[in-house]
C-alpha positions as CSV (number, residue, x, y, z in Angstrom):
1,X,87.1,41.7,362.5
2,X,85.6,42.0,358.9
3,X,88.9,40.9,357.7
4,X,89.4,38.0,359.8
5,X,85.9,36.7,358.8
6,X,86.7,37.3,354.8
7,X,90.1,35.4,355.2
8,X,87.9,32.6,357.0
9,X,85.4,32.2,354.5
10,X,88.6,32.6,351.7
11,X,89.9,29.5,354.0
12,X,87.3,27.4,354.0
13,X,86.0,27.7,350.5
14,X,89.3,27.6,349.1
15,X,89.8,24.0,351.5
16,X,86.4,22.9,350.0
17,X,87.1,23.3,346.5
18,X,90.7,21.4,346.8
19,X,88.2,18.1,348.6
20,X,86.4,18.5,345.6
21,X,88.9,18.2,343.2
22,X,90.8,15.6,344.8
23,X,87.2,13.6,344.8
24,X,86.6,13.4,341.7
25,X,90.1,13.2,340.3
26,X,91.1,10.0,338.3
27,X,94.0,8.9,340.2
28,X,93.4,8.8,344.0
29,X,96.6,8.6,346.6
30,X,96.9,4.6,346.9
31,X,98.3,5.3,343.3
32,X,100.7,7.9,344.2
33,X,102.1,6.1,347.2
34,X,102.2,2.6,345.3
35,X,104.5,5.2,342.7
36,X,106.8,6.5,345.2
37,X,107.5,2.6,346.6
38,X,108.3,1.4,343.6
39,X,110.6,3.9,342.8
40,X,112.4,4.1,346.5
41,X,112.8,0.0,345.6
42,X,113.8,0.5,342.2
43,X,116.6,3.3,342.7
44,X,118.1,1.5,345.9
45,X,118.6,-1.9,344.6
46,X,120.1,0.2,341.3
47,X,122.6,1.7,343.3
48,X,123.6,-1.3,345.1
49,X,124.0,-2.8,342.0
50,X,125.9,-0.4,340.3
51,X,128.3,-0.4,343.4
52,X,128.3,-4.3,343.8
53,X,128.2,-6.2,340.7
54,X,127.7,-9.4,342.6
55,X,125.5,-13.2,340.9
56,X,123.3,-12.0,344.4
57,X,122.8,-9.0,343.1
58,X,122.2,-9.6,339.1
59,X,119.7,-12.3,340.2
60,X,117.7,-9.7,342.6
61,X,117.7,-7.1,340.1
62,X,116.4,-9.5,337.5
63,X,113.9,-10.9,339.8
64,X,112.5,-7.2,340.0
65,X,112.0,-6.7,337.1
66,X,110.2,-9.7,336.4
67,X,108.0,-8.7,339.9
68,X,107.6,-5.1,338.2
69,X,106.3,-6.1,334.6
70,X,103.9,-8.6,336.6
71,X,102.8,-6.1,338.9
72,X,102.3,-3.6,335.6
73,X,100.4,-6.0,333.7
74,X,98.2,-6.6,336.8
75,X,97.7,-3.1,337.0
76,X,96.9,-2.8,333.4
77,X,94.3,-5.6,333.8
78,X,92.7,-3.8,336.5
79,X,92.8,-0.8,335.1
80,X,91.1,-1.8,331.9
81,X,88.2,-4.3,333.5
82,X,87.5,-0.6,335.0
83,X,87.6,2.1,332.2
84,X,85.7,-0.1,329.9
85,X,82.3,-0.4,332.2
86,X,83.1,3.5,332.6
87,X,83.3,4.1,328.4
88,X,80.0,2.1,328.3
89,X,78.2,3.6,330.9
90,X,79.0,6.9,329.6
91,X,77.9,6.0,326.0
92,X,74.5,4.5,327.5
93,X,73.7,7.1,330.4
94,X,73.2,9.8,327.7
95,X,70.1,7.5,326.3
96,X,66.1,8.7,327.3
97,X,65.1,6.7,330.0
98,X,68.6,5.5,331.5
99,X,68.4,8.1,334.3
100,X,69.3,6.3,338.3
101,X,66.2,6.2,340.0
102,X,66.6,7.2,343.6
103,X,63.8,6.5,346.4
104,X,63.4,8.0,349.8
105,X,62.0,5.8,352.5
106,X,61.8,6.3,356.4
107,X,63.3,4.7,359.1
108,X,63.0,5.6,363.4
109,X,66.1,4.6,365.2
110,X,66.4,3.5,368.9
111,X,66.7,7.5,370.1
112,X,63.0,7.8,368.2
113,X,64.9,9.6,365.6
114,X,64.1,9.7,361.8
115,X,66.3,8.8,359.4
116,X,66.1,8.4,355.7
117,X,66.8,5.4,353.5
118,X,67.8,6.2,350.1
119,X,67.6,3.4,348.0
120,X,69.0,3.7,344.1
121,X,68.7,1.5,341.3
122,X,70.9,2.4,337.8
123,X,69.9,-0.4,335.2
124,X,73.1,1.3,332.8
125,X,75.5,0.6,334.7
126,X,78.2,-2.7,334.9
127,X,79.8,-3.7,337.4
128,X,83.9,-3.6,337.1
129,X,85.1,-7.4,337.4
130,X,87.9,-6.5,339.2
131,X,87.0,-3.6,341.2
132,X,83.8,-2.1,342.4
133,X,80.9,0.5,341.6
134,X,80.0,3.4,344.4
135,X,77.7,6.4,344.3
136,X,77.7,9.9,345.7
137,X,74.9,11.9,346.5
138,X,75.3,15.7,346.3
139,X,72.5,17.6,348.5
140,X,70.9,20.9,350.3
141,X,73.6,23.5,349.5
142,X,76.8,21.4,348.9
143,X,77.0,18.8,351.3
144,X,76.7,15.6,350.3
145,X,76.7,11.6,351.6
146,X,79.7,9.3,352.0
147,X,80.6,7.5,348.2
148,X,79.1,4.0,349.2
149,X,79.0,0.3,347.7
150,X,76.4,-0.5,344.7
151,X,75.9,-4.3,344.4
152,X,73.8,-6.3,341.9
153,X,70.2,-5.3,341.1
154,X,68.1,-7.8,342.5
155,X,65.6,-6.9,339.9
156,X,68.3,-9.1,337.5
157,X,67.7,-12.3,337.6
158,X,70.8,-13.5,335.7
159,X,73.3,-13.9,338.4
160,X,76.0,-14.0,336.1
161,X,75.3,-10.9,334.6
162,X,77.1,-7.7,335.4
163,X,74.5,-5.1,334.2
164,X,72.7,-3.0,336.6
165,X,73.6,-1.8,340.3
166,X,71.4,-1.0,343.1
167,X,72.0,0.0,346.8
168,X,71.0,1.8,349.9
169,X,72.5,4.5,352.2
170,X,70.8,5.1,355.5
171,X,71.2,9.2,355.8
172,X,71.3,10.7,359.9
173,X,70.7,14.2,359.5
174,X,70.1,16.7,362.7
175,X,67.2,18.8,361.5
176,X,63.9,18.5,360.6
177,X,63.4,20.1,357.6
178,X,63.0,19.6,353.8
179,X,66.2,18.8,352.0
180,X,66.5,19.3,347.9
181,X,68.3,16.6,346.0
182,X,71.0,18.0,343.6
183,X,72.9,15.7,341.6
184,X,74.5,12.1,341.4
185,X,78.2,10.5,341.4
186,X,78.7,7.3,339.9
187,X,82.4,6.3,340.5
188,X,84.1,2.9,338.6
189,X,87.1,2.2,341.1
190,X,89.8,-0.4,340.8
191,X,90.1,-3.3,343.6
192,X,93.6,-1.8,344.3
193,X,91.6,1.8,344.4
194,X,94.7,3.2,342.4
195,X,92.1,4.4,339.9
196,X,88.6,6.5,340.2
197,X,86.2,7.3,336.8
198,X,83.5,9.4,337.8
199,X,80.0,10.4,336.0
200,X,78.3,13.3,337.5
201,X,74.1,14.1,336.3
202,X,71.8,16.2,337.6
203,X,69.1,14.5,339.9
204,X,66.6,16.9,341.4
205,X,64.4,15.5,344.2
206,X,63.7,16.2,347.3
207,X,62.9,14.1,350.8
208,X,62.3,15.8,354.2
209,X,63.1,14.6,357.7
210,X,59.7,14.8,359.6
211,X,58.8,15.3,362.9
212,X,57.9,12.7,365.6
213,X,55.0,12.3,367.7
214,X,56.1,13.0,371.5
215,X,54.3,11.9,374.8
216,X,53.3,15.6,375.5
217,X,50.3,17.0,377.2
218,X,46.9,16.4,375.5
219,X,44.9,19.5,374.7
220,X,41.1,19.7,374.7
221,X,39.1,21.9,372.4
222,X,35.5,23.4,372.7
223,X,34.2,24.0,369.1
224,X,31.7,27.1,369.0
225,X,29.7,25.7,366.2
226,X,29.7,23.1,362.9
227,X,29.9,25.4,359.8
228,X,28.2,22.8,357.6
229,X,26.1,19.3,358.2
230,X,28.0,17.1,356.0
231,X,30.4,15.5,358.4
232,X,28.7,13.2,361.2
233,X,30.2,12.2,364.4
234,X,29.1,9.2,366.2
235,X,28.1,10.8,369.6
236,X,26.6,14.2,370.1
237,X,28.9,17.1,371.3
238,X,28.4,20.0,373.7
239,X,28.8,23.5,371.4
240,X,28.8,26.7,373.5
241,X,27.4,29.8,371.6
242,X,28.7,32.4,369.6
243,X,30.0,36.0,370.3
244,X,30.7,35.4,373.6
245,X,27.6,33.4,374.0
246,X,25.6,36.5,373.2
247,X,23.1,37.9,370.1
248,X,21.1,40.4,369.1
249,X,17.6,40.3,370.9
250,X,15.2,39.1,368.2
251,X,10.9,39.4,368.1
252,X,11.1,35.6,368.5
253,X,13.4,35.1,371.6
254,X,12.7,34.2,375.2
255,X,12.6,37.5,377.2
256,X,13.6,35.7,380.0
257,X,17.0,34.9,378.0
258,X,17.6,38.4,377.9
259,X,20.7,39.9,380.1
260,X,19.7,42.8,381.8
261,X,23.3,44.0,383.4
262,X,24.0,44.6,379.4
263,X,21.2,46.6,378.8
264,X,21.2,48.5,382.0
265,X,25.8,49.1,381.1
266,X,25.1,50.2,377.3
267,X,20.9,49.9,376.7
268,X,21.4,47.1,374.4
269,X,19.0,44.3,374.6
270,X,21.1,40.7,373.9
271,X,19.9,37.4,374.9
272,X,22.0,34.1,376.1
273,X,22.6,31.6,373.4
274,X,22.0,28.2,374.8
275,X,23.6,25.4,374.5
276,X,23.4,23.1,371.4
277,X,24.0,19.4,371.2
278,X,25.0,19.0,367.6
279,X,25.6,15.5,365.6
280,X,27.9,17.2,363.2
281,X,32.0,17.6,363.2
282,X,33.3,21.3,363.9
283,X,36.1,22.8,362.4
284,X,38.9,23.7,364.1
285,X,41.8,26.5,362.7
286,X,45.1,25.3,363.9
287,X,48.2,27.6,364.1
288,X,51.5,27.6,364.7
289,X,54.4,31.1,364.6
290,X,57.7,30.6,363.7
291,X,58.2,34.0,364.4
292,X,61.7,34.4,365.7
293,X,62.6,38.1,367.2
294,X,66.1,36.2,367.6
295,X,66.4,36.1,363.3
296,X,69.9,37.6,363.1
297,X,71.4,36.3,366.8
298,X,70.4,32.5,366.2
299,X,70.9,32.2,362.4
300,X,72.7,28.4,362.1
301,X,74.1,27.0,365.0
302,X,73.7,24.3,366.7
303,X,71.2,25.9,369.4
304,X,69.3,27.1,366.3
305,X,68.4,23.6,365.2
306,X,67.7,22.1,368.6
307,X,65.0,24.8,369.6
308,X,63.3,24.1,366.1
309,X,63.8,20.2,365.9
310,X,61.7,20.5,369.5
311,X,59.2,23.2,368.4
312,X,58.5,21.1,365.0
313,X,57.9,18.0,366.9
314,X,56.1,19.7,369.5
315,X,53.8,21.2,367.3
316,X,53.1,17.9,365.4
317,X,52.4,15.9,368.5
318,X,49.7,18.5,369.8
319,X,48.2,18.7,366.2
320,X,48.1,15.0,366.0
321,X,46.9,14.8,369.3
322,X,43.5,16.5,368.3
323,X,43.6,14.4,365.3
324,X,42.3,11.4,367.8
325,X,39.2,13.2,367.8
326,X,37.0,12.4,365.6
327,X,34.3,15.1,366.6
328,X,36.2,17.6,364.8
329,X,37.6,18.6,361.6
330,X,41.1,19.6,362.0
331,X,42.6,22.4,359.8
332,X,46.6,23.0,359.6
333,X,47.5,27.4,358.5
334,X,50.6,27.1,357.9
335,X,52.6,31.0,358.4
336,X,54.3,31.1,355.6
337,X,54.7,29.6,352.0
338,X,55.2,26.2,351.5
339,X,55.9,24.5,348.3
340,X,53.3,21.6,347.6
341,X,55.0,18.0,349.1
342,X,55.8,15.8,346.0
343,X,55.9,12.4,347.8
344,X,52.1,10.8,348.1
345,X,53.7,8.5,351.0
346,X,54.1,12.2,352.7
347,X,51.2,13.2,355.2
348,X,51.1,16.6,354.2
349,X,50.6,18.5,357.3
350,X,54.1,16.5,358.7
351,X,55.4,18.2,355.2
352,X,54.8,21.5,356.1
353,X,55.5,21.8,359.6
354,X,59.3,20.3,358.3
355,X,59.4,22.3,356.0
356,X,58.9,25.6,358.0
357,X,61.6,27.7,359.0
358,X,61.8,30.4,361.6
359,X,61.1,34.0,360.0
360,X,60.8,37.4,361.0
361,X,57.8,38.5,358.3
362,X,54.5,38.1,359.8
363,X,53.6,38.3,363.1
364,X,52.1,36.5,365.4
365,X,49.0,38.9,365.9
366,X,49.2,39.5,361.9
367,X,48.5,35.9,361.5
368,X,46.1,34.7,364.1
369,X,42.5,35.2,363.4
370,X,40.6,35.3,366.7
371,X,36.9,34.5,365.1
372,X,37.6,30.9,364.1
373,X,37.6,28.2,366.5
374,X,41.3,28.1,366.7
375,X,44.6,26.9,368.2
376,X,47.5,29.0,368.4
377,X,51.0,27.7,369.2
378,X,53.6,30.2,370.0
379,X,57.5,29.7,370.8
380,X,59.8,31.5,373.4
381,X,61.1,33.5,370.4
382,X,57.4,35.0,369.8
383,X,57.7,38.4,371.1
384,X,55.4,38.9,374.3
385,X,54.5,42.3,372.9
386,X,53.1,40.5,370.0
387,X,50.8,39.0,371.6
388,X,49.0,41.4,373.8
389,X,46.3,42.1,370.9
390,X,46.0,38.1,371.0
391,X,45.3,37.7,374.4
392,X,42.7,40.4,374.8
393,X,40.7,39.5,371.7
394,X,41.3,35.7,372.8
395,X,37.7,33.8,374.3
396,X,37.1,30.8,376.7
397,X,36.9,28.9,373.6
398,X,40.2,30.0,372.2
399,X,43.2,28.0,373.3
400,X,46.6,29.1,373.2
401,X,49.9,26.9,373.5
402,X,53.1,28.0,374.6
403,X,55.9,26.0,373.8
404,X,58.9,26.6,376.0
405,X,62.1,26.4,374.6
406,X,64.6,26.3,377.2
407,X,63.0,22.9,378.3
408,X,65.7,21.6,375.2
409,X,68.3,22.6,377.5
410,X,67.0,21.7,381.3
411,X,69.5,19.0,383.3
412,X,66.9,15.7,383.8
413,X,69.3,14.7,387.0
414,X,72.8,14.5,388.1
415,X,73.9,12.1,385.9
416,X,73.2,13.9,382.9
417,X,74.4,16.9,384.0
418,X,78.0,14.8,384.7
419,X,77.6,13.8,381.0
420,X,76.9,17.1,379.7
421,X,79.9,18.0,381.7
422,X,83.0,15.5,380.7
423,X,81.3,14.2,377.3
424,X,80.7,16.3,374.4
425,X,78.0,15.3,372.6
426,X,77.6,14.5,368.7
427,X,76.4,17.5,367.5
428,X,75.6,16.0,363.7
429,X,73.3,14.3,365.3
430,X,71.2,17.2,366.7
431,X,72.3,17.0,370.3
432,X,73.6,20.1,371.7
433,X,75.7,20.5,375.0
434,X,73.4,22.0,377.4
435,X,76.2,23.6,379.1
436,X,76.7,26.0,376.5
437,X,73.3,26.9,377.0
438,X,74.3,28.5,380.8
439,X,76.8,30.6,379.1
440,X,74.7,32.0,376.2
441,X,74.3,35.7,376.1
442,X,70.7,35.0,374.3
443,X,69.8,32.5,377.7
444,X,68.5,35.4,379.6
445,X,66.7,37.4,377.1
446,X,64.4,34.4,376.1
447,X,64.0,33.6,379.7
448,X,62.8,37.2,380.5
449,X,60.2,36.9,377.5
450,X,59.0,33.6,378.5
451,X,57.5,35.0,382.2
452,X,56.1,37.9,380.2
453,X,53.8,35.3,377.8
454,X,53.3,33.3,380.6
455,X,52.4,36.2,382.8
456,X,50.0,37.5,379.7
457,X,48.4,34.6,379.3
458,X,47.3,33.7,383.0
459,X,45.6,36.8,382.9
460,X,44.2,36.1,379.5
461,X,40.1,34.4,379.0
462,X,41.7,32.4,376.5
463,X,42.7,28.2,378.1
464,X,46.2,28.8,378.8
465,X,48.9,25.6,378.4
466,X,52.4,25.4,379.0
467,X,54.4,22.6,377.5
């Protein structure tokens, strides 16, 4: 089986490199097959005029090669209104401060799915006369976008004026996630697209597919207490006391505040902490696990991406959701390391739950703290014995979220199931046949752990929700 799986790899890398080559090599296959004609023509109307010397046939094979100098100094022509922008553009790319300049913006499609826009502008480069300028866009591990059209930079206002290229490629990727820009192609091609110079730089960015805000249920927080008095709300909000809405008994509390069935259980005298009414914004600690037991089983794969793609925009849809309230002070813990969002048109807490990957390091009980006013969202792929510790250190005021994940795959009606059935879906663009989901070995080991979270839970102090 090992063998099978090294000849595989040996297969497809092998296939990859030969695309490669043949991308960026000079002549492309219009030029062969334009080579092969010519000589097919040639040799045939030769031979028939080697075996019949005829006026018919002189006058043909004169006419040819008339057609085939024409054709080669059309050719030439073409060829040179081509290498020469190439020459130039290589001699001026290799100046400070001739580097494309590549932009990332957003855009939401009909399906409410993000895609990006990149937009590039290279001032060096001109525009063959005869033939036209494309780009290519190497990213996230070797793949890389469809060589597209540059036209004239706007930004030139001489419309005569060859220099400078600019264009825009509208990118539909499946995942949400943060993708790392590599390098950039610039490609001079003929208008018979017999020819192909290429220029290859190195072009680091990056630009992330973030998540999108989903009609889901609305959660509702009960802050314990406002840790300072800087932020002011504009009504006055209900806070229920601390440590189980129980202290120490002090010299200067009520006695009639003090709970007896304590003292006469462990002869310790604690009073009830009232209710306060407090002008100030709380703050509220929101998590989210990407714990994944399932690591090794669900590495890449289609299924992969579609229960992430839903957890992401699960998660940003409740977090955004508690943004509307203006009573609290919301705080995003990420579980992992995430590396600072470079784009100030980013909203950073969209960065980092894109950017977030499932992971088997830290735990969910490792990385929930119980004593801050918090929210904790776990997935299907959170282990329910993880989460015992949470649920019996959890309080009335602690809410926990349970995303289920087998939701992606649920049949809406008949309908869909008969498209699911006879229609197989795109899956570049992140959709997933839900059939395949019946016959999955891993179906009924995350169903099994989703009725023990959801059996924890219910019997948990802690407001339970199921989305």
């Amino acid at each position: 089986m090992s063998r099978i799986l090294t000849l595989r790899n040996f297969i497809q890398h092998s296939l990859k490199s030969l695309r490669s080559f043949f991308l960026y090599f000079p002549l492309r296959i219009n030029f062969f097959l334009l080579s092969i004609a010519t000589m097919w023509i040639y040799l045939s109307i030769r031979n028939s005029y080697v075996s019949d010397i005829s006026l018919f046939t002189s006058i043909l094979f004169v006419l040819l090669k008339v057609l085939l100098f024409i054709a080669i100094m059309v050719f030439t022509v073409s060829l040179l209104t081509t290498l020469i922008p190439y020459i130039v553009y290589l001699r001026h790319s290799k100046l400070p401060g001739c580097e494309p300049v590549v932009r990332f913006t957003y855009l939401v499609n009909d399906d409410e799915q993000e895609n990006v826009v990149l937009s590039l502008r290279d001032n060096t480069a001109h525009r063959p006369v005869f033939g036209a300028l494309k780009v290519l866009l190497l990213y996230d591990n070797g793949y890389c976008t469809p060589k597209y059209d540059l036209w004239r930079n706007k930004e030139n206002k001489n419309i005569f004026s060859r220099r400078g290229a600019a264009g825009e490629y509208v990118l539909q990727l499946p995942e949400i996630k943060n993708y790392q820009l590599y390098n950039i192609s610039i490609f001079f091609e003929d208008m018979f697209h017999l020819f192909s110079f290429s220029s290859t730089k190195n072009l680091l960015g990056q630009f992330s597919i973030l998540p999108q805000q989903q009609s889901r249920v609305v959660i509702p927080v009960q802050p314990r207490h406002a840790k300072d008095t800087i932020t002011r709300t504009d009504t006055v909000r209900r806070q229920e006391g601390e440590w189980l809405h129980f202290k120490s008994f002090e010299s200067s509390d009520d006695v009639r505040r003090i709970v007896w069935t304590i003292y006469a259980r462990n002869k310790e005298l604690v009073v009830r902490l009232p209710e306060m009414h407090n002008m100030y914004a709380s703050q509220v600690s929101f998590y989210s696990s990407f714990y994944n037991m399932l690591e090794r089983e669900l590495t890449g794969g289609h299924m992969n991406t579609a229960f992430l793609n839903y957890y992401k925009n699960t998660v940003w849809s409740l977090f955004s959701s508690l943004l509307q309230d203006k009573g609290i002070e919301l705080k995003y813990i990420p579980d992992q390391l995430i590396k600072p969002v470079s784009s100030p048109e980013v909203n950073e807490i969209m960065y980092e739950i894109s950017a977030s990957e499932w992971h088997a390091d830290k735990k969910a009980d490792e990385y929930f703290n119980p004593l801050d006013v918090s929210v904790l969202c776990v997935s299907s792929l959170t282990p329910a014995g993880d989460l015992e510790q949470v649920a019996r250190n959890a309080t009335p005021s602690t809410v926990i979220v349970f995303v289920e994940l087998s939701a992606v795959f649920k049949l809406k009606n008949v309908r869909d199931a008969l498209h699911q059935l006879f229609i197989e879906p795109n899956e570049k663009s992140g959709k997933v046949n839900k059939w395949k989901w019946l016959r999955s070995p891993l179906r009924p080991v995350i169903l099994r752990n989703e009725r023990k979270i959801k059996k924890l839970f219910q019997q948990s102090e802690a407001m339970f929700y199921n989305v």
